[in-house]
Phi, psi and omega in degrees: 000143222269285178314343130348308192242026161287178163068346171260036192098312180295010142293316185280350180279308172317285184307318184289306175333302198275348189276330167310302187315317197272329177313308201265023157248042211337071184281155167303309199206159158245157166239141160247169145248127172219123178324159158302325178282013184226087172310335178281300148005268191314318194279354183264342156280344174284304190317324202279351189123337202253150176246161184284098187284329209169157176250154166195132159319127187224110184321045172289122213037228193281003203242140194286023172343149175241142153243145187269130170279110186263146167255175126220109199252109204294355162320281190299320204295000000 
């Protein structure tokens, strides 16, 4: 079960990886999309540095979503 693996890290162990990846690919900035509807997400992507940009629809099968568009601009970080 997925929930199994809250509280251990591993999300932030993943997120630290790809936030390396964009460094030595000296990227500007990461962008994301995270459903609205996923408070734990959000708030773990707000800890990390990224702010909220924008909305978009996001298809799953026949059902409609909104994901909140997240930055983070890695100038600054």
């Amino acid at each position: 079960m997925l929930k199994d693996f809250h509280g251990k890290n591993v999300g932030q162990l993943l997120y630290d990886k790809a936030i390396q990846v964009a460094r030595q690919k000296n990227a500007d900035y990461v962008w994301l999309g995270v459903w609205e509807e996923n408070p734990r997400a959000i708030n773990f992507y707000k800890k990390n540095g990224f702010v909220e940009f924008d909305k978009h629809i996001f298809k799953l099968g026949n059902d409609e979503q909104t994901d909140i568009m997240m930055k983070l601009n890695l100038e600054k970080a």
